[in-house]
N, C-alpha and C positions, 0 to 999 in steps of 0.2 A: 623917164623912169622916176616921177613922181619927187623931181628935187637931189638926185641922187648928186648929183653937180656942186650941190650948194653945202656951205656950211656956217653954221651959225656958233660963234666964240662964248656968247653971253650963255650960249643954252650949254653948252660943254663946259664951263665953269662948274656948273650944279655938280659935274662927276668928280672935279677934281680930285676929293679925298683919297678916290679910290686907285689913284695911278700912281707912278712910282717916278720919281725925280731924284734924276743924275746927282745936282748936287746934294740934296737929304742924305744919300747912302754913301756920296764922297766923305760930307763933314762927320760923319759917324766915324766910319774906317780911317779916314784919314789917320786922329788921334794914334793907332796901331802900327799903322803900316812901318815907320822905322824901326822899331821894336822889336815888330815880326821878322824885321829882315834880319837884324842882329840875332835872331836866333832864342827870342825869349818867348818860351812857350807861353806864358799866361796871354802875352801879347795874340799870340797864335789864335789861342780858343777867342778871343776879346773880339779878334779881327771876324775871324768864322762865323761867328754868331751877329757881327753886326749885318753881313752879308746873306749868308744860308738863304733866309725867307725868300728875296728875290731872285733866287739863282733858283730856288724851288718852284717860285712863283711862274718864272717863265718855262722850266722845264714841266712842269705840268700844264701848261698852255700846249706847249711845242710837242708832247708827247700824249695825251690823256689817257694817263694809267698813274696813279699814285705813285704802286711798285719801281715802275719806270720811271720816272721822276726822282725817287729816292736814290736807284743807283745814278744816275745820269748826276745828280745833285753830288754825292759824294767825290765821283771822280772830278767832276769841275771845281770842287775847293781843292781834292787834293794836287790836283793841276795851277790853281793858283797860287796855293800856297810852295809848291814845288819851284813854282818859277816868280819868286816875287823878287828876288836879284834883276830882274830883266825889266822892273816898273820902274822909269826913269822919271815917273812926275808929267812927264811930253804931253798926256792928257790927264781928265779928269780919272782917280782909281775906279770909279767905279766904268765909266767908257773903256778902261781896261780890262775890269772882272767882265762884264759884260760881251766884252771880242774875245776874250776865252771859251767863255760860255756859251757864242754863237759859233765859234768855230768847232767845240764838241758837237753839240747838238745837230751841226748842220752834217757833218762828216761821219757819224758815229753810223751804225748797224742799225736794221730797221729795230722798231721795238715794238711792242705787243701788239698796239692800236695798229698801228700802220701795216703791221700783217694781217689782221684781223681782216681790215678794210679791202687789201690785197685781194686777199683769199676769195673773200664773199664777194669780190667788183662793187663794193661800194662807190658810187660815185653822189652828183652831186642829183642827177635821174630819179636813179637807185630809193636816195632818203625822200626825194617826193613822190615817189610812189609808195614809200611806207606809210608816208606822213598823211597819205589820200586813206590808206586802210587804216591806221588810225580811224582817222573821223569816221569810215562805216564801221568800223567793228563798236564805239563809240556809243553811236547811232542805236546799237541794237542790243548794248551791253546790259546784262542784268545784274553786274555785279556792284556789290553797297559800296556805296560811298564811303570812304573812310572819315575818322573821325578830323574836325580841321587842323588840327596841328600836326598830323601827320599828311594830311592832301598838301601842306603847304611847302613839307619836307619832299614827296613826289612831284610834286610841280615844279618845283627848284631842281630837281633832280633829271627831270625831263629837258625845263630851259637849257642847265649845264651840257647835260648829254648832248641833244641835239647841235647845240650851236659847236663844241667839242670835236662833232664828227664833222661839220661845215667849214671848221679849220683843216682839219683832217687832208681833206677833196683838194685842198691847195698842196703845190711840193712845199718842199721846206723852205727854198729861199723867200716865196712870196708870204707864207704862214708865217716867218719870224719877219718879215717886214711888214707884215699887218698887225702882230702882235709889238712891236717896239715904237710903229708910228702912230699906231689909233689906241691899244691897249694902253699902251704906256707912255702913252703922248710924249716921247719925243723928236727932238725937232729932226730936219732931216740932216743938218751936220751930224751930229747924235750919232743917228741912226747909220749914217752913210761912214762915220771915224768905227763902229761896232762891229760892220760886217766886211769892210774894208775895200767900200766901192766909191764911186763919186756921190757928190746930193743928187745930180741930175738922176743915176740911176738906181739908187734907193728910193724916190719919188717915182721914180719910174715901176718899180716894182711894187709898192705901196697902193700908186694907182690902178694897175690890175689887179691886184689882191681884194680892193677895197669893188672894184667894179664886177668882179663873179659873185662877192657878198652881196652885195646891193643886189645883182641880178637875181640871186636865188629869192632872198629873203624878202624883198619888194612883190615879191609873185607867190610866194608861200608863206611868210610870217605874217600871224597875226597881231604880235609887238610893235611888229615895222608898217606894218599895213592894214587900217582895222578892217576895211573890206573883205581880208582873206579869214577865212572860219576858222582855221588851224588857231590853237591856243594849248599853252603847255597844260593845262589842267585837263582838257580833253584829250589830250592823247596819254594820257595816264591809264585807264584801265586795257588799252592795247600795249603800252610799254609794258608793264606788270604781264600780262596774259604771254606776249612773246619772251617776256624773260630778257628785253631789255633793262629792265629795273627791277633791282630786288629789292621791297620793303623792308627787309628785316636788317641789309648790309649796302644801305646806300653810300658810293664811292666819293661821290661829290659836293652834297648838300651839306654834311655833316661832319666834312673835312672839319680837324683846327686849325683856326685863321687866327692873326696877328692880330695884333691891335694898331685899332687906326686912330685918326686924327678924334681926339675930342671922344673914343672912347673908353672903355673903363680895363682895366686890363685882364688878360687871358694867356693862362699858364699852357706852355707847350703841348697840353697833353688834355687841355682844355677845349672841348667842341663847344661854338656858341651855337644855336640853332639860327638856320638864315633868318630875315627880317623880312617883313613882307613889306609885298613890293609893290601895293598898290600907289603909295607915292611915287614912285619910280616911273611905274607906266604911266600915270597920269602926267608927268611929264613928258613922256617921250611922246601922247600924243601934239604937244606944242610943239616938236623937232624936225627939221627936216630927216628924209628918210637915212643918210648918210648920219648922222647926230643918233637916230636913232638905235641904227646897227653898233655904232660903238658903246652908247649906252647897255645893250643888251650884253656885249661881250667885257664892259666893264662889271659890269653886276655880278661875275662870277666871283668867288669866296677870293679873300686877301689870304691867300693860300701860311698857312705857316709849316716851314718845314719841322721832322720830329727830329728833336733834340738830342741825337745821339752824334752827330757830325764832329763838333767842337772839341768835344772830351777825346774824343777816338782818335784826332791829327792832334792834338796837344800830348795824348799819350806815344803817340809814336814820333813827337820830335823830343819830349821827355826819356826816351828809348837809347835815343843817337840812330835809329834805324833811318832817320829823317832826315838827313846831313847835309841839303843841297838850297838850305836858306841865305844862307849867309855871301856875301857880294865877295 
């Protein structure tokens, strides 16, 4: 399956900015965590706000719906923050935040997507047989071209989607063991202390996850496979036409993103427009095909959550309504 087996270290460097490390988000929070335990709200919002973004970041992975994300997001701070008397230091805080976070998410009620997909019997079939009429309807499309700074925001919005719903098609335990070992590259102690299994069977899960990705997308993406014609720009006036993608209210493209390594900063409430990504794919055709898939599912927006989390648990441990910090 075209190298699916192999993996190359030097080529998955080029992604690193965009992945998320245990210790970065420890030595952030760390500063907080005594503080918060003691009961000191400024601590509280300090600590929330060092956190939020990733806890949003993988709850919009783990769910794809904003909305969904946002509540999913709130209850996991207010769960951490509820039980930070219980973080003994035994690991790294954030291997902590994070096995809170996978225990919500994995346990929690279905949420939007996941009925959605339900409903309709989406599978992983289902999207290649869209992804076929895509390309005829395509084929025979008379509708204009949009202008390029807007194709570039549908195209982006198409990549997100689709690859979105190809998480989807996985249950949850394999989707957040694809999304903590290849998204967020960590390692499989990491991953196997986060969801509370051994490395054997977090790699274990990791590798099926990683091998129905590889299957689909080696036979149907044209990112991952330049033989296959499927390309997110082409399936853009069938996305619009079915009302998988609204131009006027894209969910994904133009989410606000955090700010990353070495760039310039962006206010909560600030949308950057994505970056084109023709660097991107020009690398991914030097990748093996496994290199490749994760590159595509790193490419999605460094999600930033909206700023309302922080203020709202600092206001209710300012309350005394909040009373279950302290050891």
């Amino acid at each position: 399956m075209l190298g699916c087996h192999l993996r190359s270290l030097a080529a998955r460097n080029d992604y690193e900015e965009g992945t998320t490390s245990v210790v970065a988000v420890t030595n952030e929070a760390d500063t907080y965590v005594g503080r918060a335990k003691m009961g000191d709200s400024a601590a509280v919002e300090a600590l929330v706000r060092a956190i939020q973004d990733r806890i949003y970041g993988l709850a919009m992975r783990m769910l794809a719906d904003p909305a969904d994300a946002q509540d999913a997001t709130q209850e996991i701070l207010m769960k951490v923050v509820a039980n930070l008397a219980s973080y003994r230091g035994e690991s790294a805080f954030a291997t902590w935040v994070y096995r809170v976070a996978a225990n919500h998410l994995l346990s929690a009620r279905k949420h939007r997507a996941e009925e959605r997909a339900e409903q309709m019997g989406l599978t992983f079939d289902t999207l290649e047989q869209m992804l076929q009429q895509g390309l005829a309807f395509s084929a025979v499309s008379a509708a204009p071209q949009p202008p390029p700074a807007e194709e570039r925001v549908l195209e982006e919005e198409v990549k997100i989607g689709c690859t979105q719903s190809m998480l989807l098609f996985l249950d949850r335990e394999h989707r957040l063991a694809f999304i903590l070992g290849e998204v967020l590259d960590l390692t499989g102690e990491e991953g196997a202390a986060i969801l509370g299994v051994t490395p054997p069977a977090f790699r274990k899960r990791l590798s099926r996850a990683r091998a129905r990705l590889c299957a689909f997308m080696s036979r149907q993406c044209g990112l991952v496979n330049h033989e296959r014609p499927c390309r997110c720009a082409v399936q853009i006036p069938f996305a619009v036409h079915a009302g998988i993608v609204d131009p006027a209210r894209p969910r994904f493209a133009t989410h606000p993103v955090r700010m990353r390594h070495g760039a310039g900063p962006a206010g909560p409430d600030e949308a950057r427009p994505p970056e084109r990504s023709d660097q991107a794919i020009a690398r991914m055709r030097e990748l093996e095909t496994l290199e490749k898939i994760t590159a595509v599912f790193r490419s999605h927006p460094d999600y930033a959550a909206p700023d309302v989390f922080a203020g709202a648990i600092k206001g209710l441990v300012d309350s005394g309504k909040f009373g279950v910090l302290s050891e």
